[in-house]
C-alpha positions in Angstrom: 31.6 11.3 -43.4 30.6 14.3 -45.3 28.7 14.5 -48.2 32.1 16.2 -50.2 34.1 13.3 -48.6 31.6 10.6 -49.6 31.4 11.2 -53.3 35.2 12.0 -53.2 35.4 8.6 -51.6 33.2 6.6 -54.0 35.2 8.2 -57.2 38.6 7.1 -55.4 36.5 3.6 -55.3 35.4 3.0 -58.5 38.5 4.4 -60.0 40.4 2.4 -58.1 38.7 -0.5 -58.9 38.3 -0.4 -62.5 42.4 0.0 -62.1 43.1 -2.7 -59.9 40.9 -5.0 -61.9 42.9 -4.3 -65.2 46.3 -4.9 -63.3 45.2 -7.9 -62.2 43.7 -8.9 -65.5 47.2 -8.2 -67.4 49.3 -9.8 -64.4 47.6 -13.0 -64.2 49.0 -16.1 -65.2 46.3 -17.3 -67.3 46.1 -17.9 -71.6 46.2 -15.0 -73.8 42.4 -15.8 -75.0 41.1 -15.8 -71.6 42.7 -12.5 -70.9 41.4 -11.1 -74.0 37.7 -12.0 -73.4 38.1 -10.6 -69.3 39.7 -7.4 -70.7 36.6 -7.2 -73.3 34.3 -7.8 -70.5 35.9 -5.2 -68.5 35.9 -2.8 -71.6 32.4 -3.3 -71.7 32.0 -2.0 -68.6 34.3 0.8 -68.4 31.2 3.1 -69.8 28.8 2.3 -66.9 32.0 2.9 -64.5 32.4 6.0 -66.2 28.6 7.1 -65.7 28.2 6.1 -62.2 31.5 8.4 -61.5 29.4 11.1 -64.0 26.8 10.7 -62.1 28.2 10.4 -58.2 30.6 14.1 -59.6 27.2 15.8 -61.0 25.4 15.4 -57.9 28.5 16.3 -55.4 28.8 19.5 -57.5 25.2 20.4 -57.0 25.3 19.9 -53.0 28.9 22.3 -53.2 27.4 24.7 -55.6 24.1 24.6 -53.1 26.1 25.0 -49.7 27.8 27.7 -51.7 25.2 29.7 -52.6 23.6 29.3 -49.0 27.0 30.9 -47.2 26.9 33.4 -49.9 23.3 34.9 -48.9 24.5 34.4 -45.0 27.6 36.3 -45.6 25.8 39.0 -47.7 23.2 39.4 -45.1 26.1 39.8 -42.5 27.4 42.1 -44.1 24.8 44.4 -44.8 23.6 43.9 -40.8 27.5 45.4 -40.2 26.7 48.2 -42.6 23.6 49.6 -40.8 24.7 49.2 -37.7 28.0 51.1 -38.9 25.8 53.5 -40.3 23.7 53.9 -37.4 26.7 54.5 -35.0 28.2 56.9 -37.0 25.2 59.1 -37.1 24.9 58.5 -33.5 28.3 59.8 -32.9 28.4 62.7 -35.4 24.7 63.4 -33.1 26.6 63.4 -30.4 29.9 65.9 -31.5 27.1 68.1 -33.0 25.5 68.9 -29.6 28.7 69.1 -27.5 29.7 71.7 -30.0 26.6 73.4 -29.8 27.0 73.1 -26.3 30.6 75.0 -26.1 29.3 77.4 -28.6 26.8 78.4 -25.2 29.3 78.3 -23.1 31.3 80.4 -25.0 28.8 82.8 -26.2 27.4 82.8 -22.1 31.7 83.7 -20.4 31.3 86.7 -23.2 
């Protein structure tokens, strides 16, 4: 699995979780006190949820942002590789119309 499609993953985890846990809590056939005291346990813990998610986000958007950068740079050098060598060939061709012009200019100067 990638690294984008493992912190995507673990989100979808936790996330789904945390929700399944709190349907289950507020389906359950048990006393109202004892639903209370598991939905204040689970409130309790929403904030660690919610920093490990933080936490597993942050660090997938610094691998992305990294990756990013890197294709950036290889695309930038690509391009400027393409430019030289379009560069180059153009001067090689424009080298190349100036002498067979130069050359017809002889021949026609020479049939005078």
């Amino acid at each position: 699995m990638s690294n984008k499609g493992s912190g995507v993953f673990i989100g979808g985890l936790i996330l789904g979780t945390a929700i399944g846990a709190l349907t289950g809590l507020l389906i359950a056939p048990r006393k109202g006190r004892e639903t209370r005291k598991l939905l204040q346990k689970s409130a309790r813990a929403i904030p660690e949820v919610a920093e490990d998610l933080s936490t597993s986000l942050h660090i997938q958007a610094d691998r992305i942002s990294h990756h990013t950068r890197l294709n950036w740079d290889e695309t930038i050098e690509r391009l400027q590789l393409a430019i030289a060598a379009g560069i180059d060939a153009s001067q090689r061709e424009n080298q190349a119309l100036k002498q067979e012009t130069n050359w017809k200019n002889v021949d026609s100067s020479n049939q005078q």
